[in-house]
N, CA and C atoms of all chains as a GROMACS GRO file, in nm:
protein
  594
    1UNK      N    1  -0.324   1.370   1.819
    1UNK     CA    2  -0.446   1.344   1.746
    1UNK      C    3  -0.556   1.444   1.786
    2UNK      N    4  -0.677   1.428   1.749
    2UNK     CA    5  -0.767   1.532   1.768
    2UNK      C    6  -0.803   1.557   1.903
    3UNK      N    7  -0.875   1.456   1.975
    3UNK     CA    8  -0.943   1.539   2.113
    3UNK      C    9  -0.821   1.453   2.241
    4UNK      N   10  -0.907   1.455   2.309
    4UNK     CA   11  -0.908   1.414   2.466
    4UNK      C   12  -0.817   1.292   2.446
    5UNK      N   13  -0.764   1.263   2.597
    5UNK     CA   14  -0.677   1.134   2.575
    5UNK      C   15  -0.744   1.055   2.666
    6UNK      N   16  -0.873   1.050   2.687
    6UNK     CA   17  -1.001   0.960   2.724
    6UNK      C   18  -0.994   0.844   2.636
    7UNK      N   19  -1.000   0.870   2.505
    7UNK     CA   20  -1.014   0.810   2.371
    7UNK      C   21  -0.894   0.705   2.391
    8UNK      N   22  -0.951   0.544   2.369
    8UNK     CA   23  -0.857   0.462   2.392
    8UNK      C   24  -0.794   0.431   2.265
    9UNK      N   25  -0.836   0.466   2.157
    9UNK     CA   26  -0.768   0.457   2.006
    9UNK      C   27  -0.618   0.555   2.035
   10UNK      N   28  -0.673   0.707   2.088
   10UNK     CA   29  -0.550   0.823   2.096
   10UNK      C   30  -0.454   0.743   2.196
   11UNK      N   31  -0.515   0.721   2.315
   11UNK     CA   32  -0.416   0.657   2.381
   11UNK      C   33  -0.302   0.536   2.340
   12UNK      N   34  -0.373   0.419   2.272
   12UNK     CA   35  -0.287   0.356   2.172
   12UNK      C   36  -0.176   0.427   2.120
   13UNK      N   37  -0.241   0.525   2.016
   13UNK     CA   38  -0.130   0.597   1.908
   13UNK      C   39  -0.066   0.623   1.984
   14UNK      N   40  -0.058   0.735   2.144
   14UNK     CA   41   0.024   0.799   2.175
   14UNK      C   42   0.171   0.701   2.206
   15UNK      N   43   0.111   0.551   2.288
   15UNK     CA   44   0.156   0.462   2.343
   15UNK      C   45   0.295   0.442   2.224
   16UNK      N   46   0.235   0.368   2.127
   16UNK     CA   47   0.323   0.338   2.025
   16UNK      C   48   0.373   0.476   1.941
   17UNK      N   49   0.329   0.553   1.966
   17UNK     CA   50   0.455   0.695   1.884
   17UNK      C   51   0.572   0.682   1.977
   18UNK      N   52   0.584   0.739   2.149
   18UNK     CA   53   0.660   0.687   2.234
   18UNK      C   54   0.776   0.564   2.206
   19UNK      N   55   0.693   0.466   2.201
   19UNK     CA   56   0.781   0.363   2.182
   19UNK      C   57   0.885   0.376   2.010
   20UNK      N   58   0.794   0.462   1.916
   20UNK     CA   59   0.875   0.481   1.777
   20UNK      C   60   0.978   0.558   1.785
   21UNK      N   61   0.986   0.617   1.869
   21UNK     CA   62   1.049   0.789   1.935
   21UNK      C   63   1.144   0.748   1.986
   22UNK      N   64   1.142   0.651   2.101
   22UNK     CA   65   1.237   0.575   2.184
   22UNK      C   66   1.344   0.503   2.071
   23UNK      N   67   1.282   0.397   1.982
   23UNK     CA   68   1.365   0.279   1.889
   23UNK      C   69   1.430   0.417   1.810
   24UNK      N   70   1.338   0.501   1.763
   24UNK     CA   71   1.443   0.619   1.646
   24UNK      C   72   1.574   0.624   1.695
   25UNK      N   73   1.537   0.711   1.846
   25UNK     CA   74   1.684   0.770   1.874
   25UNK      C   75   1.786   0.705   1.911
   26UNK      N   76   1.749   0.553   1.983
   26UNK     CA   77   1.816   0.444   2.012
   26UNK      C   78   1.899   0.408   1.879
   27UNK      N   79   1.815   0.394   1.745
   27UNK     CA   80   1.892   0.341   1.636
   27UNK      C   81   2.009   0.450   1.544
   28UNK      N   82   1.932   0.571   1.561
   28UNK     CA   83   1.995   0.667   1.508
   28UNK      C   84   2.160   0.707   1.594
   29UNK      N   85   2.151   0.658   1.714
   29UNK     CA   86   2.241   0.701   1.787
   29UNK      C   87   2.337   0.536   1.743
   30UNK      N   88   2.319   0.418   1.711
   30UNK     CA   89   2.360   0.315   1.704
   30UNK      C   90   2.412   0.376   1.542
   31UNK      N   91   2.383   0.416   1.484
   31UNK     CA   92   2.392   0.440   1.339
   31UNK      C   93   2.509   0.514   1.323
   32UNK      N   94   2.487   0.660   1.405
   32UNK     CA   95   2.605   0.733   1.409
   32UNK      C   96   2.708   0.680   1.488
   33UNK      N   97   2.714   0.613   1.536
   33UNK     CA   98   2.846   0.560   1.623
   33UNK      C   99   2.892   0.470   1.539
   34UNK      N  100   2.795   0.357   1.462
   34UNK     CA  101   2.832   0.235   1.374
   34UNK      C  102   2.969   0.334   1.261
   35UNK      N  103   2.910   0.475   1.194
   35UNK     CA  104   2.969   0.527   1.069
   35UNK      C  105   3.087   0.589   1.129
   36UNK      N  106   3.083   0.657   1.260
   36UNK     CA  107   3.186   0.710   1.354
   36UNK      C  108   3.313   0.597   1.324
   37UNK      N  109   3.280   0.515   1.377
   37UNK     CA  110   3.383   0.417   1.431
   37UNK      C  111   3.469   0.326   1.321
   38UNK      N  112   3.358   0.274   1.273
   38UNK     CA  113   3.372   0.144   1.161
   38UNK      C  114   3.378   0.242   0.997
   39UNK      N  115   3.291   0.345   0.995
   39UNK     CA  116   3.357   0.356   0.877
   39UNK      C  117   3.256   0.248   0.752
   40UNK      N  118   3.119   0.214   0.741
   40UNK     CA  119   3.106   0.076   0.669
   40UNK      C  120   3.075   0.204   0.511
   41UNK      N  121   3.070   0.110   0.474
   41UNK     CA  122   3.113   0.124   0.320
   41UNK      C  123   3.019   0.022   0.232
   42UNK      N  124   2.972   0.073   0.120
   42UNK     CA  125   2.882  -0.051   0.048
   42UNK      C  126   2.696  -0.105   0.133
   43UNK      N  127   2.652  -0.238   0.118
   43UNK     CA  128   2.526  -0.279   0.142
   43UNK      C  129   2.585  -0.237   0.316
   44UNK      N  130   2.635  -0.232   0.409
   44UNK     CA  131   2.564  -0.240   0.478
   44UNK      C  132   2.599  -0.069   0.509
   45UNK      N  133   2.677   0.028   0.439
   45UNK     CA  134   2.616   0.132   0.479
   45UNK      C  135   2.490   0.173   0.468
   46UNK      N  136   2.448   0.130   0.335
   46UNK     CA  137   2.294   0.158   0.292
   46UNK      C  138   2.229   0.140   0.387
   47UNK      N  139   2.226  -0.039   0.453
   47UNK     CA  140   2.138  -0.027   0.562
   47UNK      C  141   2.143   0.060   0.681
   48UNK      N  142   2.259   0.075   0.747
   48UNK     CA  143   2.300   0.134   0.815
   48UNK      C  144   2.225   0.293   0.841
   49UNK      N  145   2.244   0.382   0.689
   49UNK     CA  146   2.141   0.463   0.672
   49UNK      C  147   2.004   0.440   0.652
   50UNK      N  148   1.947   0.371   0.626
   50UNK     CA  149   1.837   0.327   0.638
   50UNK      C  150   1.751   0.331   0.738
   51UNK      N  151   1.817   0.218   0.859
   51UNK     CA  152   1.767   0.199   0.953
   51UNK      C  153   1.680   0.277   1.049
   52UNK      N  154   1.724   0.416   1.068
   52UNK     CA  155   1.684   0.506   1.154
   52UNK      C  156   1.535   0.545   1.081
   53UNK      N  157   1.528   0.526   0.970
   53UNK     CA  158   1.408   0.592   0.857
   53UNK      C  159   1.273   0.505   0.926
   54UNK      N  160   1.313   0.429   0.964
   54UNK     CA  161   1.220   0.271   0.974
   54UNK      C  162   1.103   0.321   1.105
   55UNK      N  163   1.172   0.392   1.220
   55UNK     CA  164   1.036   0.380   1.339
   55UNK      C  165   0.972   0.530   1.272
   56UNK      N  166   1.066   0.608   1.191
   56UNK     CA  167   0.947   0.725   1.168
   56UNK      C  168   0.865   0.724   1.079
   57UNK      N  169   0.910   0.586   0.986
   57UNK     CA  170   0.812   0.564   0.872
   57UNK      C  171   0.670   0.451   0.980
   58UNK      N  172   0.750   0.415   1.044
   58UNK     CA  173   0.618   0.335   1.111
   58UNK      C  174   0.540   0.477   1.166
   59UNK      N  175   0.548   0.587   1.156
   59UNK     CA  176   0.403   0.665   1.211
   59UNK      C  177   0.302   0.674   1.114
   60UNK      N  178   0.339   0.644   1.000
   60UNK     CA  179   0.263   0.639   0.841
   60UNK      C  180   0.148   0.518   0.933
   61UNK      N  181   0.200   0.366   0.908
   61UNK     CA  182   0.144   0.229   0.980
   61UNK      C  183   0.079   0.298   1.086
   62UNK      N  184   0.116   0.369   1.165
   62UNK     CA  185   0.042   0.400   1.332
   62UNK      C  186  -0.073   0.474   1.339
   63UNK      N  187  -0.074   0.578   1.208
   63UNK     CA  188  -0.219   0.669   1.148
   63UNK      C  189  -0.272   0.563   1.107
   64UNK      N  190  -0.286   0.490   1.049
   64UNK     CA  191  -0.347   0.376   0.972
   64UNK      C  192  -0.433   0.287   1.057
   65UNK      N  193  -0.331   0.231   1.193
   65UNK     CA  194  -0.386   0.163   1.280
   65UNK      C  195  -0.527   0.245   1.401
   66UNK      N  196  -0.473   0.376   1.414
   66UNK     CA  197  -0.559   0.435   1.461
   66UNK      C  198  -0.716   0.521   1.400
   67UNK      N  199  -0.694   0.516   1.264
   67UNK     CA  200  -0.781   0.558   1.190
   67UNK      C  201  -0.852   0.375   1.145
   68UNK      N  202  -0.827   0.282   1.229
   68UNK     CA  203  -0.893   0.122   1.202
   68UNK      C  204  -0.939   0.143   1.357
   69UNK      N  205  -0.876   0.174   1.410
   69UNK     CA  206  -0.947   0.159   1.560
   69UNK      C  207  -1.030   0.252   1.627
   70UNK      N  208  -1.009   0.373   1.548
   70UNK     CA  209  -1.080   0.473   1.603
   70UNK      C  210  -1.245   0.459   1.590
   71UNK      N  211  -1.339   0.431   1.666
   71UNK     CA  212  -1.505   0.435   1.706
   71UNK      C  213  -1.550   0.538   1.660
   72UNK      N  214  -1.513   0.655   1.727
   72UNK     CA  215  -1.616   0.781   1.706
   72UNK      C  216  -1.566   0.828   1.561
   73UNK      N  217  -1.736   0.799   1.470
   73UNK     CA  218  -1.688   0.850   1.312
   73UNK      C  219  -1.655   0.985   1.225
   74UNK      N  220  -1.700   1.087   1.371
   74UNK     CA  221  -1.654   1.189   1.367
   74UNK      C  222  -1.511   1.251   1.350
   75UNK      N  223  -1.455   1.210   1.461
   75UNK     CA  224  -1.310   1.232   1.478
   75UNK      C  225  -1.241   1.133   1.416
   76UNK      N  226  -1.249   1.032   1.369
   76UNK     CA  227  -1.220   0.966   1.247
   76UNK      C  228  -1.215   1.061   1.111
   77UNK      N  229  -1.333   1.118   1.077
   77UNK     CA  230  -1.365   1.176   1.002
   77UNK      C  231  -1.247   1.355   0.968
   78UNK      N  232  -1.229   1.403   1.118
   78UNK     CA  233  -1.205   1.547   1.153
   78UNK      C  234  -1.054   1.487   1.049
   79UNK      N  235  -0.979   1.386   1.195
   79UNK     CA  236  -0.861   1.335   1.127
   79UNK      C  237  -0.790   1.284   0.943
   80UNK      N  238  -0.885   1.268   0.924
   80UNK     CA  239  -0.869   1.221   0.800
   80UNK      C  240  -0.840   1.354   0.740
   81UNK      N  241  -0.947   1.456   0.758
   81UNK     CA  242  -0.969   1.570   0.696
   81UNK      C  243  -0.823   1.628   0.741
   82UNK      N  244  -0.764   1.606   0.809
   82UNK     CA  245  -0.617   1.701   0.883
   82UNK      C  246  -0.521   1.653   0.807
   83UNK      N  247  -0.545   1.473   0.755
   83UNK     CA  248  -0.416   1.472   0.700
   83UNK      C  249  -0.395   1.498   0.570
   84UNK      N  250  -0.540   1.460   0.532
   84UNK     CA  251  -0.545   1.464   0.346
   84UNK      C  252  -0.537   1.654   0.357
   85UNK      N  253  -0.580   1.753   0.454
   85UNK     CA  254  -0.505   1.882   0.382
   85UNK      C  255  -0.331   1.917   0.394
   86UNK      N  256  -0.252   1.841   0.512
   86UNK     CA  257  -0.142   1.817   0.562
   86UNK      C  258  -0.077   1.781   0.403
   87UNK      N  259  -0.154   1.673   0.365
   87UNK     CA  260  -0.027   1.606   0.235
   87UNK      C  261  -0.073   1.691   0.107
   88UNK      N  262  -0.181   1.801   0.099
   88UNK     CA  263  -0.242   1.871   0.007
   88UNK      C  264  -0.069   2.008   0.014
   89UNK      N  265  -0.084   2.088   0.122
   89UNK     CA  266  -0.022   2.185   0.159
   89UNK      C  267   0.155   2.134   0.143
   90UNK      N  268   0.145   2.004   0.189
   90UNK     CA  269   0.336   1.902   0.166
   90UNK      C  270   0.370   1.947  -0.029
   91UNK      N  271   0.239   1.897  -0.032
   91UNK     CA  272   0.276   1.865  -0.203
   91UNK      C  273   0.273   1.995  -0.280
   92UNK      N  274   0.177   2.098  -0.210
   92UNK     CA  275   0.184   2.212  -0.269
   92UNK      C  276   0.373   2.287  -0.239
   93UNK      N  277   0.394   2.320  -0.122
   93UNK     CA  278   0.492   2.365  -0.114
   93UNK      C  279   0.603   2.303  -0.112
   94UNK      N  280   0.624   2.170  -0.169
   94UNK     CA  281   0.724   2.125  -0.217
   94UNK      C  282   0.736   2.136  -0.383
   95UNK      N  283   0.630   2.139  -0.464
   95UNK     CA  284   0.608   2.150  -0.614
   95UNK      C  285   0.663   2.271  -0.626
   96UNK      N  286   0.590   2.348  -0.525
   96UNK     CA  287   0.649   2.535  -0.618
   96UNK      C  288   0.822   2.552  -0.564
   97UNK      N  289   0.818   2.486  -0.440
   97UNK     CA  290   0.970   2.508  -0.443
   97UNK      C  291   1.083   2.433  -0.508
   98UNK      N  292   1.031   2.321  -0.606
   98UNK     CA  293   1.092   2.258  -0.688
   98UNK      C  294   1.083   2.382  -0.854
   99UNK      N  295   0.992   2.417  -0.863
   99UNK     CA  296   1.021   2.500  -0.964
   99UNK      C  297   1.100   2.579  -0.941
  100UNK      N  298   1.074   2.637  -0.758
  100UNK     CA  299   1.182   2.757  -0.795
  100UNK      C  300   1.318   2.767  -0.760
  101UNK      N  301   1.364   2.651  -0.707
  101UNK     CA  302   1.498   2.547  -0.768
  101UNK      C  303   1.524   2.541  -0.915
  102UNK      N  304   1.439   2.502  -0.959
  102UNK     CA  305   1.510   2.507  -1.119
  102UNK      C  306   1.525   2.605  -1.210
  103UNK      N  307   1.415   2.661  -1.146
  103UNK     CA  308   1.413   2.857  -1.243
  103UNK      C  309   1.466   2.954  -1.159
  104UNK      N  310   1.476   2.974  -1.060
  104UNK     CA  311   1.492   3.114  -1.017
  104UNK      C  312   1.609   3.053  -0.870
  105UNK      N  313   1.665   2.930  -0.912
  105UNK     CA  314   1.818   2.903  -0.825
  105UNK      C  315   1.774   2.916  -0.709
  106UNK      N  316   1.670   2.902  -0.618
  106UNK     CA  317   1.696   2.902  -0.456
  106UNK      C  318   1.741   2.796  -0.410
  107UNK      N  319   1.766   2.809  -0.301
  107UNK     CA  320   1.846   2.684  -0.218
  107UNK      C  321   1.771   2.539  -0.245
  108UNK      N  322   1.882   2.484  -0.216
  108UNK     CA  323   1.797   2.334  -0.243
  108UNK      C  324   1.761   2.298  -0.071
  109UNK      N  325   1.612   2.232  -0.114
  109UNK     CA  326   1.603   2.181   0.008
  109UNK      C  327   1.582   2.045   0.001
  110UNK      N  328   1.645   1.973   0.102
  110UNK     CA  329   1.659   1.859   0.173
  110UNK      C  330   1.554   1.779   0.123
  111UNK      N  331   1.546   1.627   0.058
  111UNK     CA  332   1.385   1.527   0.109
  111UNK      C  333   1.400   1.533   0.265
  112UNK      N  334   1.510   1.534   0.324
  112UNK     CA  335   1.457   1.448   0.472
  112UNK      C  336   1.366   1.544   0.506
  113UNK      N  337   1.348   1.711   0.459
  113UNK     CA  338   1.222   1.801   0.526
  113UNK      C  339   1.103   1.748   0.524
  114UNK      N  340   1.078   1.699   0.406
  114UNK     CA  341   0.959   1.698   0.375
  114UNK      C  342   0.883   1.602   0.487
  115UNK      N  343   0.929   1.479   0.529
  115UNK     CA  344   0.801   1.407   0.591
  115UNK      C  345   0.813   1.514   0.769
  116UNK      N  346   0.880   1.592   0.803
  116UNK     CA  347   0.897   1.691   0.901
  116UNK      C  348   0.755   1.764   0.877
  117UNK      N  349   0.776   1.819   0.753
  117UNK     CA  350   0.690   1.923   0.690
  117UNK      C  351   0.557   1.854   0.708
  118UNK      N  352   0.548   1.749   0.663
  118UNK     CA  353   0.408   1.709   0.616
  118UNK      C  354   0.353   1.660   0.752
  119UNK      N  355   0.455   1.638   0.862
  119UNK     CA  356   0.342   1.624   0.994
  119UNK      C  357   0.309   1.773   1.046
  120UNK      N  358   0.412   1.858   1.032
  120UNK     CA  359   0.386   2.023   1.037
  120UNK      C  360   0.215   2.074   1.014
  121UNK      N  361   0.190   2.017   0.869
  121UNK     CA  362   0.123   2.096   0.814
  121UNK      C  363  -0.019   1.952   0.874
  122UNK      N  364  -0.048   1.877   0.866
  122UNK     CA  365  -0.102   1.806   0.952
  122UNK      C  366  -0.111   1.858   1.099
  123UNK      N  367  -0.033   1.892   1.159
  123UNK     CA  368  -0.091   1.975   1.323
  123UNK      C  369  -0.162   2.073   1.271
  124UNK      N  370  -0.125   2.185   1.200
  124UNK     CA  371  -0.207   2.275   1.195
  124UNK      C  372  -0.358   2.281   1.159
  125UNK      N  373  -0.364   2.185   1.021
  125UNK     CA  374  -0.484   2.127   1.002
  125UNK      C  375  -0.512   2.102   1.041
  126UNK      N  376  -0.482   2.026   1.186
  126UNK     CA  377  -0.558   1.941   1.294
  126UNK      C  378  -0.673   2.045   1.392
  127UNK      N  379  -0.606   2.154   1.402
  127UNK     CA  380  -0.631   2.243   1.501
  127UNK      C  381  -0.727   2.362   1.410
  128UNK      N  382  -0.698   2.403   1.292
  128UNK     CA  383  -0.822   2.453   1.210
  128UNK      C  384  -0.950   2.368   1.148
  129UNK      N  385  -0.934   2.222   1.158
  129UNK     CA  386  -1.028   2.171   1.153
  129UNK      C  387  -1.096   2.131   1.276
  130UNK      N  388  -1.015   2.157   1.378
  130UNK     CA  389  -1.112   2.175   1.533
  130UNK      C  390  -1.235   2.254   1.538
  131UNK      N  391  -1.149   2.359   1.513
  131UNK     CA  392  -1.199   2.507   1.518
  131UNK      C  393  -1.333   2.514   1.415
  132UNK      N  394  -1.307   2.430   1.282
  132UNK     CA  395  -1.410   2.458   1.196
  132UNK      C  396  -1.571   2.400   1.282
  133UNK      N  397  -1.518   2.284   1.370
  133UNK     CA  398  -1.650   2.227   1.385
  133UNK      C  399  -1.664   2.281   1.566
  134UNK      N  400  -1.607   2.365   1.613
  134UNK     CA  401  -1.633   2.456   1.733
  134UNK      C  402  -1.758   2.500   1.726
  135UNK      N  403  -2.780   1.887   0.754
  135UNK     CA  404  -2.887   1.849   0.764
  135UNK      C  405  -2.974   1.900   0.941
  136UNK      N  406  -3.094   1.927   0.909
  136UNK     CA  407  -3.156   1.977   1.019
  136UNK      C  408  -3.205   1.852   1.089
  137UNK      N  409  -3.193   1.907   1.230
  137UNK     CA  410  -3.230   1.800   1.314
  137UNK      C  411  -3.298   1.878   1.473
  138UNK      N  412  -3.342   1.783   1.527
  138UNK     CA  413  -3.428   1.805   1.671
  138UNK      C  414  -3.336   1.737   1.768
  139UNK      N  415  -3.217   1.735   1.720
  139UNK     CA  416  -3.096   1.643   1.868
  139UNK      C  417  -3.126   1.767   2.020
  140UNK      N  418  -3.135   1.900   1.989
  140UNK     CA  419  -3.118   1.981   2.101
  140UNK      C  420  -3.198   1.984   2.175
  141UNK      N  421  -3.333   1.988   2.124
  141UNK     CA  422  -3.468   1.970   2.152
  141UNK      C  423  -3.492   1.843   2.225
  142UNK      N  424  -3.441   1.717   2.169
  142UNK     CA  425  -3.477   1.620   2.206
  142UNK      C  426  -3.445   1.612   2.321
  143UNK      N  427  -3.256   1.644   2.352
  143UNK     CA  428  -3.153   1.577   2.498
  143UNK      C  429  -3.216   1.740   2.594
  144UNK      N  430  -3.318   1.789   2.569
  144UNK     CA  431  -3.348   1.932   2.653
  144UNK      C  432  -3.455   1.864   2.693
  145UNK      N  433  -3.565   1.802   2.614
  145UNK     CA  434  -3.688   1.757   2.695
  145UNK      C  435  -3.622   1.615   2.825
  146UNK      N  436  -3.536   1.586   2.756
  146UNK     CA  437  -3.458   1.470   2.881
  146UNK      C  438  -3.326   1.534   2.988
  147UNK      N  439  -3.312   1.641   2.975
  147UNK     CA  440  -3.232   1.717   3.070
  147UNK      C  441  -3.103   1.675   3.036
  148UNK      N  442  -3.072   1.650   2.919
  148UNK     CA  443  -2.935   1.536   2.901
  148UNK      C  444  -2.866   1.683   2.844
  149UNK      N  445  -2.697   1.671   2.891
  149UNK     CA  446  -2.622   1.757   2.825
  149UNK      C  447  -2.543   1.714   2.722
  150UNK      N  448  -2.493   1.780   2.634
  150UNK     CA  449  -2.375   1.714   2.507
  150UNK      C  450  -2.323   1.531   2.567
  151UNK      N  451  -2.266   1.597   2.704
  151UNK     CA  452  -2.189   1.491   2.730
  151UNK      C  453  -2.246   1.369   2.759
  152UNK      N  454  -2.374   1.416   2.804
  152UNK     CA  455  -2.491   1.305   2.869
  152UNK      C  456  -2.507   1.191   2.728
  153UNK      N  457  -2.522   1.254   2.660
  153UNK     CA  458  -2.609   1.206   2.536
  153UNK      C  459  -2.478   1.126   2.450
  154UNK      N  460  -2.341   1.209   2.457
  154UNK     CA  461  -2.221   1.185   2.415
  154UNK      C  462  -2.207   1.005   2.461
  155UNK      N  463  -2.185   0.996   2.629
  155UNK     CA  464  -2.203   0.921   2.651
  155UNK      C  465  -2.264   0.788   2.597
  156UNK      N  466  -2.414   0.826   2.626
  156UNK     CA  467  -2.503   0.706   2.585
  156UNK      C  468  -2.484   0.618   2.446
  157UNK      N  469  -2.447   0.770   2.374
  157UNK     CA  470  -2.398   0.704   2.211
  157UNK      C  471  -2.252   0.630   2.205
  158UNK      N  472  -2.222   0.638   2.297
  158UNK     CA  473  -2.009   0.597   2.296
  158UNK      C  474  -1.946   0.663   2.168
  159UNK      N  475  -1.985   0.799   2.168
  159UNK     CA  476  -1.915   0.920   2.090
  159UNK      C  477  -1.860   0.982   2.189
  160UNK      N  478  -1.769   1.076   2.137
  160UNK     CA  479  -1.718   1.235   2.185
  160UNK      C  480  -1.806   1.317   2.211
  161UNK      N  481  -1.785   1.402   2.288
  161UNK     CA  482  -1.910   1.528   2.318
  161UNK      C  483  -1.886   1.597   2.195
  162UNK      N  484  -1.736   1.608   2.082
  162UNK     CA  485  -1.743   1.726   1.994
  162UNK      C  486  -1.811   1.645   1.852
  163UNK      N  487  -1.854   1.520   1.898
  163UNK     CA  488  -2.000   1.427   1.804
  163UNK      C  489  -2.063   1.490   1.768
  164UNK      N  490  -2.145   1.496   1.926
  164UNK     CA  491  -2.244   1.535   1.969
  164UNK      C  492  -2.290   1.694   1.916
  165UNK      N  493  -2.225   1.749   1.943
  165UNK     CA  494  -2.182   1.931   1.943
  165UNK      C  495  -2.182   1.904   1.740
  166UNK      N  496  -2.082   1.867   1.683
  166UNK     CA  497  -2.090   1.895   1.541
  166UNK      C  498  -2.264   1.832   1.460
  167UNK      N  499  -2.312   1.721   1.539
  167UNK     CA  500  -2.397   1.640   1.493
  167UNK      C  501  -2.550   1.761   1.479
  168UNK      N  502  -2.551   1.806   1.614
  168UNK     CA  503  -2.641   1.915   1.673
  168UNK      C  504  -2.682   2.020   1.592
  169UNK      N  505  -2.501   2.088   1.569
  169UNK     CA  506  -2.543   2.219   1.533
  169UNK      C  507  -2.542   2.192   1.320
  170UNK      N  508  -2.507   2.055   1.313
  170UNK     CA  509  -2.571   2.045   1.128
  170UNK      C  510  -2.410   2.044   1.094
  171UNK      N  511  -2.298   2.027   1.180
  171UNK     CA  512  -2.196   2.066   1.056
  171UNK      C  513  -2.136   1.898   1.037
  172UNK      N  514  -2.205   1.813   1.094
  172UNK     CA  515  -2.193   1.664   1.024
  172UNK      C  516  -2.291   1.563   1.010
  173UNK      N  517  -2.285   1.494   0.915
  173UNK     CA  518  -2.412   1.394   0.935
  173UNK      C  519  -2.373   1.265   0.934
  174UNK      N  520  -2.437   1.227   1.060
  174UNK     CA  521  -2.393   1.083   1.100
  174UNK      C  522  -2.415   0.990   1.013
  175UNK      N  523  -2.335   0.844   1.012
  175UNK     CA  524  -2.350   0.717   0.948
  175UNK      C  525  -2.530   0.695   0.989
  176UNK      N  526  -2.552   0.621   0.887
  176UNK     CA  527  -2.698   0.566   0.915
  176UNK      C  528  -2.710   0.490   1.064
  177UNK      N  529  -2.587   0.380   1.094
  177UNK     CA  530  -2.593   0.337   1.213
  177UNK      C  531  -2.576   0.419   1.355
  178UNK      N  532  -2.537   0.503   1.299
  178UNK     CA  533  -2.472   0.580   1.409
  178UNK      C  534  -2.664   0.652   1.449
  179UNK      N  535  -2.712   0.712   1.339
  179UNK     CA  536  -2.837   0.784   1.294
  179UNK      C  537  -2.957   0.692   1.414
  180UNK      N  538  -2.939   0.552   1.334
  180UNK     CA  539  -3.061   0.449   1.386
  180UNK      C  540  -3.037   0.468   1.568
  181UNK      N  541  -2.917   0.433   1.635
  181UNK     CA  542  -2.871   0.450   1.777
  181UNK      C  543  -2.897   0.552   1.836
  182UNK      N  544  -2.894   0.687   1.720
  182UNK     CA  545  -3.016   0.798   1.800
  182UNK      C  546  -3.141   0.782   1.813
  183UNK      N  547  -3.196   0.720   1.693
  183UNK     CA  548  -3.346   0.707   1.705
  183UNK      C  549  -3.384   0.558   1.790
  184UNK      N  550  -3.327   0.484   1.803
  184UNK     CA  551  -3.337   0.346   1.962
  184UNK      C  552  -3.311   0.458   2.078
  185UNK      N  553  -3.230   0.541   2.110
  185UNK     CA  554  -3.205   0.601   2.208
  185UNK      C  555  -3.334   0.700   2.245
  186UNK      N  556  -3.366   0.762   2.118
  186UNK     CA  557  -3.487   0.821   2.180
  186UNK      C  558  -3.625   0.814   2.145
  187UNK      N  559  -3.635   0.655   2.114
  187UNK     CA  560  -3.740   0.608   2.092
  187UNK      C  561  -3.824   0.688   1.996
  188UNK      N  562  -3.785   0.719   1.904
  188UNK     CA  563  -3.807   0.731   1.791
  188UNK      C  564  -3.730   0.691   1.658
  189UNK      N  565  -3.821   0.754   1.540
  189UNK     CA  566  -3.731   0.735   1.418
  189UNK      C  567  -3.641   0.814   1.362
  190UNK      N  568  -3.599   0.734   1.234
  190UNK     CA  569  -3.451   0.870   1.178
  190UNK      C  570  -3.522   1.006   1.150
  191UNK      N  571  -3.647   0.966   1.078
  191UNK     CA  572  -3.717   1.118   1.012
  191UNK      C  573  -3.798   1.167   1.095
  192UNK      N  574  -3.836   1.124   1.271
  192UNK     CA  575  -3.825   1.220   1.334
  192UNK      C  576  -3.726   1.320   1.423
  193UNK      N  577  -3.612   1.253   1.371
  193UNK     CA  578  -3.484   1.366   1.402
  193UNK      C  579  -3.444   1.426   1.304
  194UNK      N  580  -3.402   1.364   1.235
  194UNK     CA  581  -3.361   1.421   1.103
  194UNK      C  582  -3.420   1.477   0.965
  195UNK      N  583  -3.403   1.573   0.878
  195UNK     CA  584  -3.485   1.625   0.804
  195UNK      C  585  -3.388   1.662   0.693
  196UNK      N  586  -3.405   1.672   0.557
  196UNK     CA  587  -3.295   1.709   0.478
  196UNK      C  588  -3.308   1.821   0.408
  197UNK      N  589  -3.432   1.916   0.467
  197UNK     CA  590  -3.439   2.080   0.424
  197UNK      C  591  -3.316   2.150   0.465
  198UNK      N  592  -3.284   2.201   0.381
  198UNK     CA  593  -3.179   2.328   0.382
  198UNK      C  594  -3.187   2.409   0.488
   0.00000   0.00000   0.00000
């Protein structure tokens, strides 16, 4: 997140990303062994794939909670500004590279990039909107 | 928006952080609030002017 880890809101987030980080790889590793072994087939492969999606979609919920808890309306403010250009820059360079998938044949890329991408482009924003108010 | 925050925490010897403090902001508040590149919530505004015993429109000014 933006500043110092003074900030007991950042500290929260960091607390519970950790713990999302931990359940991911725990489930993801339960996931691949479940398809390794067993082989499932039907509703519960779905879930099965599913599952692992679940603690990284909770960082969506965890911005949310920290942008409710966060005090200083500033860095409230900086943050907001990091993510709304983060999902500006996601959507931009996923649109043009969907065109140029369909017109000019480049590789296809992956959805699972995109929510990768879109915290990508969120750090950087994070750190040029530092800089803007330096 | 123009303001007298530098002026003010200089006649009280207070630094970013001093003043950071008192408000239960960040020093980079303080620092963006100062140099004009944000303008605080009204509440946030009034807690400067209780803090330095004054009002909003003697800190704050909305000339260019």
């Amino acid at each position: 997140m933006f500043c110092s880890t003074n900030n007991p809101a950042i500290k929260r987030f960091n607390r519970r990303f950790m713990v999302a980080m931990a359940l991911y790889i725990a489930i993801m590793l339960l996931s691949v062994w479940a398809f390794k072994i067993y082989h499932p087939s039907g509703g519960i492969a779905y879930i099965l794939a599913v599952l692992p999606s679940l603690p990284i979609l909770g960082m969506l919920a965890m911005v949310g909670m920290y942008l409710t808890e966060e005090k200083d309306e500033f860095l409230r403010n900086a943050q907001i500004q990091a993510l709304i250009w983060g999902m500006g820059a996601t959507l931009a360079v996923t649109t043009v590279w969907g065109c140029l998938e369909d017109f000019a044949h480049v590789r296809h890329m992956d959805l699972f990039l995109v929510y990768p991408m879109y915290w990508f482009f969120v750090g950087v924003s994070t750190v040029l909107v530092k800089l803007r108010y330096k | 928006m123009k303001n007298r925050l530098r002026v003010l925490r200089a006649e009280r010897n207070w630094s970013q952080a001093d003043l950071a403090e008192r408000l239960e902001v960040s020093r980079q508040s303080v620092n963006a609030i100062e140099t004009g590149k944000f303008d605080p919530s009204l509440p946030l505004a009034f807690k400067l002017a209780r803090l330095f015993e004054t009002t909003i429109e003697a800190i704050f000014s909305d000339e260019s």
